[in-house]
N, C-alpha and C positions, 0 to 999 in steps of 0.2 A: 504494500500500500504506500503512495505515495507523502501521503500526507501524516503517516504515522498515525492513523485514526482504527483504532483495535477494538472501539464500542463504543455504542450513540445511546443517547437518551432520548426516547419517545413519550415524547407529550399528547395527548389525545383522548377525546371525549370517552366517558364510559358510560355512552350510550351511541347509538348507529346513527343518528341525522334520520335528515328524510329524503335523501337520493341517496340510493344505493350504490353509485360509484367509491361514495365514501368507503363504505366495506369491502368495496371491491379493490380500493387502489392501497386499503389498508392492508388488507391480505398479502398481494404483491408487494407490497414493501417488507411484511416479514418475511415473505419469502425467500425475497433478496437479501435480504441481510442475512438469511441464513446462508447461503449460496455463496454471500461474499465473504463467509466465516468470521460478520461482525455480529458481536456481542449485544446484545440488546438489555438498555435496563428501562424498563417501564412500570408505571404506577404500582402492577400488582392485581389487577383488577380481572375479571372471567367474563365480563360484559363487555357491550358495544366495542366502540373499535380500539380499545384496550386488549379484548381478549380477542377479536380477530389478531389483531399484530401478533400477540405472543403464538397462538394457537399455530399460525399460518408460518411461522418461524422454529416451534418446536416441530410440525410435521417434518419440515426439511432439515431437523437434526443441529439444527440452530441452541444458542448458549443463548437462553430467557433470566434475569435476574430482574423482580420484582418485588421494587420496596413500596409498602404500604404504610398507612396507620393506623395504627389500633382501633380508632374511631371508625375508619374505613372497612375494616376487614368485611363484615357484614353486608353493608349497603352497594361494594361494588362488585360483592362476593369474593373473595379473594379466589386468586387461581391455586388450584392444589396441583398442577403437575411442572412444575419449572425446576429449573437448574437449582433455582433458589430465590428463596421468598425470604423478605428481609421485614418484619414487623419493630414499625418504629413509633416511638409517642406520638407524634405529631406532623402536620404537615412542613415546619419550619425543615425540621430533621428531612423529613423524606425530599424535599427538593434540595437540599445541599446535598447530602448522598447521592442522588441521582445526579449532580454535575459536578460531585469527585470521581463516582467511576465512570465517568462517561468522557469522551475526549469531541466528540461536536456533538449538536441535540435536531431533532428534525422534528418539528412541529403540523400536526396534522388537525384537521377539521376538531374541533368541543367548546365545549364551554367555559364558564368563569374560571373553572378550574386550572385549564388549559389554557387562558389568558393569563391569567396570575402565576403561571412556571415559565410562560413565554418573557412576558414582560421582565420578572425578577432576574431573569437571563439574562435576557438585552442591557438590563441598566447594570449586573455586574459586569458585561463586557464592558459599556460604554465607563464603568470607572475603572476597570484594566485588575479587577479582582479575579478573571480568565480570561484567556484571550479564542472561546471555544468557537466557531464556526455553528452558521445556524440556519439551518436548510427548512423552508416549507414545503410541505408538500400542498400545493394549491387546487386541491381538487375542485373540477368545475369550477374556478373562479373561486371559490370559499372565501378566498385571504383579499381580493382585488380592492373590497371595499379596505380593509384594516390598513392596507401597503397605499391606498392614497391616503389616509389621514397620515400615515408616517411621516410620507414623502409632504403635508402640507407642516407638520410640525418641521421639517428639514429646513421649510425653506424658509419659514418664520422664523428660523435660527435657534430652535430650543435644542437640537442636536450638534454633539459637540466632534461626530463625524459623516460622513455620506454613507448614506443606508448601502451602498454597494459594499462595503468592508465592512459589514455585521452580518446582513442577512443576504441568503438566495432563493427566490422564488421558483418553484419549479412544477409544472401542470403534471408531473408524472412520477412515479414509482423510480424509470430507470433513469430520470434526468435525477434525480435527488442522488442514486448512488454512482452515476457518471462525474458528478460535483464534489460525493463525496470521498470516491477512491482516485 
């Protein structure tokens, strides 16, 4: 690998959306990562496209590590068959874990949730607490509206670099892993 990248953290809803590409392009991405013998650390979760990624990544023999929290275990089901499930107190914990062992993050279609591990990401790049790379996966346009508000805080100067050296937008499964090996 080029980029020295051995395992990504996926962010993403744990539940499916309402176009099913979402599930579909989430599949294929575990797939790939399994394929491209990267590591996968995600939520933890047996639902929506949480547990499609890990599920479609353990098929192909893929290394699944999901950290949860205790509060969590219940409501997103946690998954019982991974490499290894990591129950932690809190959500503060579960998102620093998941972007110590994780070396870039790829961000797919969810919710609050999924904004709040995207965001906390972005702002410890942007204060140089990692330097990890952060790839979306923009299924059907999902992220189009979010990447123009970006690009208008850009230009109103609240950004203290150009979205092009933080994030990569990418409509597909094999542009996210073309980006990121």
């Amino acid at each position: 690998m080029t980029n020295n990248i051995t395992s990504v953290a996926v962010f993403c809803g744990s539940q499916n959306g309402n176009n099913p590409i979402f599930a579909t392009h989430t599949a294929e991405l575990g797939r790939l990562l399994a394929l491209a013998k990267l590591k996968l650390i995600y939520g933890g979760g047996n639902t929506g496209l949480m547990g499609a990624v890990a599920n479609a990544a353990l098929a192909d023999g893929g290394e699944v590590i999901g950290i949860i929290p205790e509060r969590l275990k219940e409501w997103e089901r946690h998954h019982g068959s991974l490499t290894e499930l990591v129950v932690v107190p809190d959500m503060h914990t579960r998102k620093k874990m998941m972007y110590e062992r994780s070396d870039a993050a790829i961000i797919l279609p969810g919710g609050f949730g999924t904004m709040d591990e995207l965001f906390e990401m972005l702002t410890w790049n942007q204060l140089k607490i990692h330097d990890k790379k952060i790839y979306f996966l923009n299924s059907a346009g999902f992220y189009d509206p979010l990447f123009l508000h970006l690009l208008h805080m850009q230009k109103e100067g609240f950004l203290y670099d150009s979205l092009e050296e933080r994030i990569h937008l990418c409509p597909t499964p094999a542009e996210v892993l073309d980006r990121l090996i």
